[in-house]
Structures are given as structure tokens and as C-alpha cells.
C-alpha positions in Angstrom: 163.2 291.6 259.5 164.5 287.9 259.5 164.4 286.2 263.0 165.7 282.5 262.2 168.7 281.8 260.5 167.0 279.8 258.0 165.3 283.0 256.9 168.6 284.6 256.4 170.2 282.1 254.7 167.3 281.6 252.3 167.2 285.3 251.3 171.0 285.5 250.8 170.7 282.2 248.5 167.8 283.7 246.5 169.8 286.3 245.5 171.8 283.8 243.4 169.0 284.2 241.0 170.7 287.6 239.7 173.8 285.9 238.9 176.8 287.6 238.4 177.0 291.2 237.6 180.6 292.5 237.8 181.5 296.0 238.2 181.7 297.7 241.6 179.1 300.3 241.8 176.2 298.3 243.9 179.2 297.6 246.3 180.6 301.5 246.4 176.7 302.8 246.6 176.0 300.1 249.6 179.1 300.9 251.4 178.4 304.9 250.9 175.1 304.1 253.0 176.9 302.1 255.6 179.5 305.3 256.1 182.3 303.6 254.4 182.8 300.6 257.1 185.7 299.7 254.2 187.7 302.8 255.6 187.8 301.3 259.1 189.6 298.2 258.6 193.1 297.2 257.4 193.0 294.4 254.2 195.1 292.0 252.6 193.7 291.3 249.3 194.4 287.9 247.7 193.8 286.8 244.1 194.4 284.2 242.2 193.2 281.4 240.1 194.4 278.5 242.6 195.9 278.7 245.8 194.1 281.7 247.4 192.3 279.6 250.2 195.4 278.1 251.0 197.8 281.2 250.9 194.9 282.8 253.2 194.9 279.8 255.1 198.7 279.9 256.0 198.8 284.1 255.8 196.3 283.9 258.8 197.6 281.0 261.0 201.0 282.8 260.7 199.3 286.3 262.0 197.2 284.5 264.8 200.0 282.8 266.1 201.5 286.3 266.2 198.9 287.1 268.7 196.7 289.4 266.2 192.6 288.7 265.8 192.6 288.3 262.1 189.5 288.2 259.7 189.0 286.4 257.0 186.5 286.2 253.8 186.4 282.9 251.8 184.5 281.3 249.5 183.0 278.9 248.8 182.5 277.5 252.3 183.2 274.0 252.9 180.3 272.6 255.8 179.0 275.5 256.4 178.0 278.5 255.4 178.9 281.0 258.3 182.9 279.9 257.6 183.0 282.8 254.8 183.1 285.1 257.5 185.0 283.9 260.2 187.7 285.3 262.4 191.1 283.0 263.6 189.6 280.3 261.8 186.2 280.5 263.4 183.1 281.2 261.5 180.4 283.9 262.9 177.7 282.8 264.5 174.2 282.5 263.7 173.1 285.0 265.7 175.5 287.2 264.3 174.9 286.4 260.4 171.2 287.1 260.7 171.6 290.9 261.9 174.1 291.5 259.5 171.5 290.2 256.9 168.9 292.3 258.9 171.5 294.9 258.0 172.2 294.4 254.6 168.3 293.8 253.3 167.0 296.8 253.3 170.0 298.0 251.2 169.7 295.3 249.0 165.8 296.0 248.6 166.7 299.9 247.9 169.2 299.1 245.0 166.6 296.7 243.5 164.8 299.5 242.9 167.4 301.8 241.0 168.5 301.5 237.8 171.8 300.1 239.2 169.7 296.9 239.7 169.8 294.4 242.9 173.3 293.4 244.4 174.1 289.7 243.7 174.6 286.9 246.5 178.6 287.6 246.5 178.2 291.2 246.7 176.0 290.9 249.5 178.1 288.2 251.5 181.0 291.1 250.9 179.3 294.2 252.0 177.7 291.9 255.4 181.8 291.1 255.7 183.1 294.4 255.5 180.6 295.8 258.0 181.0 293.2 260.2 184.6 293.4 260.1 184.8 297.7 260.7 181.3 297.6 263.1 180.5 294.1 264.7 183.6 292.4 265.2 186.4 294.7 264.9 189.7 293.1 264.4 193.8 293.6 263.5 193.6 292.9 260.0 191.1 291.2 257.7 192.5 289.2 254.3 190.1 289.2 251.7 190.1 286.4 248.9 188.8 287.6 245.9 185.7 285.9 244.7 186.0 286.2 240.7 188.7 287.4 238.8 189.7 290.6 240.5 189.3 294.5 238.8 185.5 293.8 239.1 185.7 291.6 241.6 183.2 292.5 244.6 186.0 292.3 247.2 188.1 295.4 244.9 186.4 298.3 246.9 189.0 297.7 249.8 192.3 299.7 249.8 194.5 297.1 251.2 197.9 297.6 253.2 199.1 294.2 250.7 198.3 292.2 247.5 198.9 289.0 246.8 198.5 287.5 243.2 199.5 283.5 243.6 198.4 281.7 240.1 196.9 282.1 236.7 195.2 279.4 234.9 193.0 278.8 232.7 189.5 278.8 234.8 186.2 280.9 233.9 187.2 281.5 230.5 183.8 282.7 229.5 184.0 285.7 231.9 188.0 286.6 232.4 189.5 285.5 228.5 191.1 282.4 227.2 194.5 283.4 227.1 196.8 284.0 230.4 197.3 287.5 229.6 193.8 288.1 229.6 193.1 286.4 232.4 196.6 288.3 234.6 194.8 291.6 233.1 191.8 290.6 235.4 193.9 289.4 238.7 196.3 292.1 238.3 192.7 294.4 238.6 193.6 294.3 242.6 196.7 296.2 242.2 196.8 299.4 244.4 198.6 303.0 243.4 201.9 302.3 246.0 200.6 298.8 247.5 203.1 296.2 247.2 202.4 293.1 245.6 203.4 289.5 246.1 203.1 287.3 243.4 203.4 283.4 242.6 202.7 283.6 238.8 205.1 281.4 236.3 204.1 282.2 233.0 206.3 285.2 231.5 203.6 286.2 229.7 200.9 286.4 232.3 204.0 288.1 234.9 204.8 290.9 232.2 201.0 291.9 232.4 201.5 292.2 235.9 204.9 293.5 236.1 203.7 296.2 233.8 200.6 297.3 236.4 203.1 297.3 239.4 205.0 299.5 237.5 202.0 302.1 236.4 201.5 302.3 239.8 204.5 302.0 241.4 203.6 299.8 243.3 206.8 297.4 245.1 206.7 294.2 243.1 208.0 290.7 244.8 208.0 287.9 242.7 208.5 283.9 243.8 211.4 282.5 242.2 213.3 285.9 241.5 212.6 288.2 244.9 211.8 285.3 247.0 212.7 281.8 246.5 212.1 278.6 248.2 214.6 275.5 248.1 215.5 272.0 249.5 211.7 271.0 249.0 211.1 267.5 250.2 207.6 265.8 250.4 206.8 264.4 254.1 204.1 261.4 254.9 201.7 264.8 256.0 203.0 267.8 254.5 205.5 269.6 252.6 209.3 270.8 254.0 211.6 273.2 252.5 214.2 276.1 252.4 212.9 280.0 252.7 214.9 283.1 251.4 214.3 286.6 250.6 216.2 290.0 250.9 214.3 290.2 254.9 216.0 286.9 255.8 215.8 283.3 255.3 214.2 280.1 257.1 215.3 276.8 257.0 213.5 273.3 257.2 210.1 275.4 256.7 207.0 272.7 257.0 203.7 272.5 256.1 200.6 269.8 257.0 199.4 270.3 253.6 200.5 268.0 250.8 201.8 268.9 247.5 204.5 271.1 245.9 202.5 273.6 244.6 201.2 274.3 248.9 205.3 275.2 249.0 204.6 278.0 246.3 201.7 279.0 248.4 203.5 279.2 251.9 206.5 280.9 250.3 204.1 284.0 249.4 202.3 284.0 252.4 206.2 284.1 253.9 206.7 287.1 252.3 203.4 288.7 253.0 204.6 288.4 256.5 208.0 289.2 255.9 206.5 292.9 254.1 204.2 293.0 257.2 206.8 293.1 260.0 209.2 295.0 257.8 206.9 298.1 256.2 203.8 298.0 258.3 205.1 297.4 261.9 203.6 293.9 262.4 205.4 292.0 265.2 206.1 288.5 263.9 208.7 286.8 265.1 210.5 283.5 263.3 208.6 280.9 265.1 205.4 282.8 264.7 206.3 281.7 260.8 207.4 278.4 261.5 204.3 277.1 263.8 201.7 278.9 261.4 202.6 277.0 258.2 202.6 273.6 260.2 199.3 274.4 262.0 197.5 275.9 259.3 194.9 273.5 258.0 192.5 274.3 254.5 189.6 271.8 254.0 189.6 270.0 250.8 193.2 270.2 249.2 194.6 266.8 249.0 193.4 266.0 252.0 193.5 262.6 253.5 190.7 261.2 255.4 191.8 258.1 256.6 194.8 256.1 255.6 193.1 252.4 256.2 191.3 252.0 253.7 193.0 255.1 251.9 190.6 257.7 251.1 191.7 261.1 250.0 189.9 264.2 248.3 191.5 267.4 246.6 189.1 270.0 245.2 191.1 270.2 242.0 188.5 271.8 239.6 190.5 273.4 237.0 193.4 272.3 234.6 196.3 273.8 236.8 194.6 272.0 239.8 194.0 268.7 238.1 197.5 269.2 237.3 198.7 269.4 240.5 197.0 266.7 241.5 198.3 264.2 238.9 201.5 265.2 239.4 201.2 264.5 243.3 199.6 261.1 242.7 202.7 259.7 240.4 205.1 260.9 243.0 203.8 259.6 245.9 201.2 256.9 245.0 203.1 255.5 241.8 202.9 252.2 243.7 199.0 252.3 244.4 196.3 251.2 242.3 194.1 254.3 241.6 190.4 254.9 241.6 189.1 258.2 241.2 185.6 259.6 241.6 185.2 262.9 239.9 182.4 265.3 239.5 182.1 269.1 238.0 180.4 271.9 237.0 179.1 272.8 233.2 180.6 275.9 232.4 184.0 274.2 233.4 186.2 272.7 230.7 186.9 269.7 231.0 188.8 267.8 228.0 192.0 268.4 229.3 191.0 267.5 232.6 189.1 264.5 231.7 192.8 263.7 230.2 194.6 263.8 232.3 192.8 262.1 235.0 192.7 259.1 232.9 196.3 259.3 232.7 196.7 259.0 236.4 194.0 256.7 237.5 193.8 252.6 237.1 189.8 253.4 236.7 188.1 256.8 236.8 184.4 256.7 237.8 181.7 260.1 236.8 179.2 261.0 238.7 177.3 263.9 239.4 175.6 265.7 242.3 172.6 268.0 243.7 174.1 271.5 242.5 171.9 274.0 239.9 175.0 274.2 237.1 176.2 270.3 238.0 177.4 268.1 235.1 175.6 265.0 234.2 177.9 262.0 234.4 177.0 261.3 231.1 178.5 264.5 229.6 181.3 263.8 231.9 181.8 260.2 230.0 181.4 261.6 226.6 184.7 263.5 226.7 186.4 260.3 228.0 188.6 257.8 225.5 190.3 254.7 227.8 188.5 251.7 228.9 188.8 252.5 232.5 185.9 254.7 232.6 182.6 254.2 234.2 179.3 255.9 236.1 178.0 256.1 239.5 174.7 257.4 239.0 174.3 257.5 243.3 177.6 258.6 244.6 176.6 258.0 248.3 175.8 254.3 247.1 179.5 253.4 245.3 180.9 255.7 248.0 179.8 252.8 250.6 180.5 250.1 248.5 183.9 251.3 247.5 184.8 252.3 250.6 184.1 248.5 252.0 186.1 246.8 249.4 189.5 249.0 249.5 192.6 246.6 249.5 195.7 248.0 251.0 197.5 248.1 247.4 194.6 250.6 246.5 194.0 254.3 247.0 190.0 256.2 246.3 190.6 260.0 245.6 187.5 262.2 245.2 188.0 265.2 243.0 186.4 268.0 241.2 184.7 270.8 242.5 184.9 272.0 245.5 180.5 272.2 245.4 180.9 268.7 245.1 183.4 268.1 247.6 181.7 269.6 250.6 178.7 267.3 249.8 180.7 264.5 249.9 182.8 264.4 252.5 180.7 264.6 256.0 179.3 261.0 253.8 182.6 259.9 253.5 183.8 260.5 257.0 180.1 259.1 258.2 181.3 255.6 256.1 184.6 255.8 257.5 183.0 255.9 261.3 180.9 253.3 260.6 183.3 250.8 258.3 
């Protein structure tokens, strides 16, 4: 039995060592010997290859402002490690996550025994959520964010009252297939016999794959852009305003506090989430309860900006569609600004394309790298690179403090890669800030 957190936390981390293993069966035999705590709770599952955390993000402020006790299970945590599990934004306690662990080990040591094999890390954080959710901590609802993909996905054991599908890209080739149909075969994995689904997805291809399991199913399909659509977008100092409509009603002057266009996309399904909510499943949520969720929901790490003077912002854009986004948002609001960009990411990423198209936004673009098992060396980092503007910063902390001391008002720093990398560096950032 583990009696400090740090004893918990180490045991959970050293299952990391198995990897990933998808399939569902360690989660369906660990959740038969818990007596089905997965039965007890009503789900919203949420998939995705960018967005999730954000459509989570907004889905829950919108519900807790409606007055319910909503759960949620994220990954990967931004300071801490508790925030996976966390319930109206706040992450369990200590206390809490070592009995669930105290819960889960034995379990976990049983299964290592059987030819099934050990459950990973993820699986584990999922089963402690679930029976935290159903035993500890009950609650109104609990939205789930898938961690991987989605048919194999350790969260797909719940039978959720909603799905929400809000992007494909193309992120973890390796595992989910290099083309966007592939990779919608894997999302569309959450789709539930009858369970309506909300999606964000633009390419016709990867929406036919998913059109196609809605229908197999029949399961009620709303689509952004076609059964919901959002309009009058307008890009605010802090945020993001626009125009809501749907068959269940429309809002006007919607806003969010988080920047860039692709957030709209994201409110606009967590919209409808609540809009199927109130009108299929008897959730009370009235038109404000909308209104003040999107513009007090708040997700770590998405083009966020911690101070304005010197301007420092990061945005854990760690695929193509995200570094995307992000170059698109820094030639429409900062095409005036001189840009310097730190950037770090993981080596099973690809990052060509990205490389690219940072290069195409920034005045210089700086690698580095960071303390992370599958980080990329700043040399590999440089080797894709063609411009002149390139350079590395073998210490981050070090040209963090340095650049941060020298910003001119003409000149913006963005930090940007992986999200790993991201929750590292910003407590230093703020920390430089405080003491500038």
C-alpha cells in the first residue's frame, strides 16, 4: 500500500515502461472487478486530433455555470499531475489520488500476471477516473477526452449520453494511418449504437468515414457548418466573438477568452453539445449559462499570453493542423510584430512541414530541446530547417532569461511545440516575468 503521494505518482509513471498497448480488454477485465463503476456514471466522450481540451474546456464551464458538478479526464496535465482528474476545473487531491492508486495496484499487479499482460500508465489513470468518478466523488456528468485515437482508445469502455468528434489531422501516423480516412476510421471508433454525435471535421473525405458510422449505427449526426453554423466571427484583443445557429436556436455576439478562429470551431460544438443536452437529455441550461461559460472558460497552453510588456505568448501547437493555426493567427494579428519563436518537440512527431511553416511566420526561429524520454535534439530539429533565421538554444531556461530581458515593444517571443515542453517552460517563464 503506497502512503506518500510520491509513492503513487512514481508507480503510476513506471508503468510508462509498457508503453502503449491498444485494445480494451485490461480496461473491460479491471472494470469487471471494480463492479462496473463505468455503469454508474453519465459520459460525454470527446475525440479528436486538436481541440479536445478546449471543447472540454468550454463543454464544462458551460455545464458548471448551469449549476451541475461536472467531471473531467484530460491529458496531458499542464502543472500538475492531479489536473487529469479534476472536477469544475479542480484537480483531486493528493490524498485522494493515492487511495485510488491504492485501489487500482493490486489490479494492476493481478493482470501483470495473466496473459492479457499489465495495464499501461493511461489505462490505469482511466480506470482510477472512472472509479473515482462512479465511487469517490460522484458527480452530474463526467466528459471524457480520449487519450489516443479512439476505437481502442482506453477511455472507449464508457457508453456515453454524447460524442463529440472536433478535428482530424495528421498526428500519430505510426499508430492511427497516414491518410485522413484512416485516421476518421480511428476517431469515429467512439461512435455509440443511437448516441448522437457532434462533429467539427472539414475534410469530405475524413466526414464521409464518419457520416457512414453515424449511419451504421443510427446514431443522430450534427455537423459544424451544415447542422450548426457559426457567423460574424471577429477576433477581440482577448478572445474570439461571433454568431451561433442551429435548428434548437441561435446566439448572437457569442465570446470567448481564448484566441484564434479555430477556438470559434471548438465553442460552436461544445454549443451544440449543450444545445442536444437540454433538448434530448433534460439538462437545464439556460442562454446565459452558454454565454458566461464560453467567456469564463480558460484551457492552459493554447495561444495563451503571458504578459503583454515584454510580449510573451505560448501555444502548444504540436502537430501540422496546430502549427497551422498558429501561423495563421500570427499573420493576422501580429503581421506588424517582429517574431521570434522558440520551438521544441517530440521524435516520433513529423516535423518537415512544421518546421516550414514556422519559418514562414517567424523573423527568427530558435530549436531547443528539453528533459522528456522521446524529446528531439535541437540538432535534428535544425537539420530539417532551410532559411537563415534559424538557430539553437542548447539551455532554454538561459535564452528564456536573456530573451525575455531584451524584448523591444516592436517584438513578440512565442513558445511552441509540445505541450511536454510547454508545461516545463512556462512556471520559468512566468518566474522571469515576476522578476524582469
Amino acid at each position: 500500500m503506497f502512503e506518500t503521494y510520491e509513492q503513487a505518482i512514481n508507480w503510476i509513471h513506471a508503468r510508462l515502461r509498457l508503453g502503449m498497448k491498444p485494445g480494451l480488454s485490461r480496461m473491460e477485465w479491471m472494470l469487471e472487478r471494480l463492479e462496473h463503476p463505468e455503469r454508474r456514471i453519465k459520459t460525454i466522450h470527446v475525440g479528436g486530433t486538436n481541440g479536445k481540451g478546449s471543447t472540454v474546456t468550454f463543454l464544462r464551464s458551460i455545464l458548471q455555470i448551469a449549476g451541475y458538478r461536472v467531471g473531467t479526464f484530460t491529458s496531458p496535465y499542464f502543472e500538475q499531475f492531479n489536473e487529469r482528474i479534476s472536477i469544475n476545473g479542480q484537480p483531486i487531491s493528493d490524498e485522494e489520488l493515492v487511495e485510488l492508486t491504492n485501489v487500482i495496484k493490486p489490479l494492476a499487479d493481478e493482470l501483470d500476471q495473466t496473459e492479457l499482460g499489465g495495464p499501461t500508465e493511461f489505462e490505469v489513470i482511466t480506470a482510477m477516473s472512472i472509479y473515482y468518478f462512479a465511487k469517490m466523488s460522484p458527480v452530474d456528468v463526467v466528459i471524457y477526452e480520449v487519450g489516443l485515437g479512439g476505437r481502442f482508445d482506453s477511455t472507449n469502455v464508457i457508453h456515453p449520453l454524447l460524442s463529440i468528434i472536433t478535428s482530424i489531422g495528421l498526428d500519430h501516423t505510426a499508430i492511427l494511418g497516414d491518410t485522413y480516412e484512416q485516421i476518421a476510421f480511428e476517431k469515429a471508433g467512439i461512435i455509440k449504437n443511437g448516441v448522437s454525435v457532434i462533429t467539427g471535421v472539414k475534410q469530405p473525405e475524413a466526414l464521409e468515414v464518419i457520416k457512414k458510422k453515424a449511419q451504421e449505427g443510427k446514431s443522430p449526426l450534427y455537423v459544424l457548418e451544415k447542422d450548426f453554423s457559426t457567423s460574424s466571427r471577429e477576433s477581440l484583443q482577448q478572445g474570439e466573438r461571433f454568431s451561433f445557429s442551429s435548428m434548437f436556436g441561435q446566439f448572437k455576439n457569442l465570446e470567448t477568452s481564448m484566441i484564434g478562429s479555430h477556438q470559434v470551431d471548438n465553442a460552436a460544438c461544445a454549443v451544440m453539445a449543450a444545445q442536444v443536452l437540454a433538448n434530448y437529455y433534460s439538462f437545464i441550461i439556460e442562454g446565459n449559462d452558454v454565454r458566461e461559460g464560453l467567456t469564463k472558460a480558460y484551457w492552459p497552453g493554447r495561444l495563451e499570453i503571458l504578459s503583454e510588456a515584454p510580449y510573451v505568448l505560448i501555444d502548444g501547437a504540436h502537430n501540422e493542423e496546430g502549427i497551422n493555426a498558429l501561423a495563421s493567427e500570427i499573420k493576422s494579428r501580429y503581421a506588424d510584430k517582429k517574431i521570434t519563436i522558440l520551438f521544441a518537440a517530440l521524435k516520433d512527431k513529423k516535423f518537415d512541414k512544421m518546421i516550414a511553416t514556422l519559418e514562414d511566420a517567424a523573423d527568427s526561429l530558435v530549436f531547443t530541446t528539453f528533459d522528456f524520454p522521446r524529446a528531439a535534439s535541437a540538432e535534428e530539429l535544425i537539420e530539417v530547417g532551410n532559411s537563415k533565421n534559424l538557430s539553437i538554444a542548447p539551455d532554454y531556461p538561459d535564452f528564456l532569461q536573456e530573451k525575455i530581458n531584451e524584448i523591444k515593444t516592436d517584438e513578440i517571443l512565442i513558445v511552441t511545440g509540445s505541450l511536454y515542453f510547454l508545461s516545463d517552460a512556462k512556471p520559468r517563464i512566468i518566474n522571469l516575468l515576476k522578476n524582469k
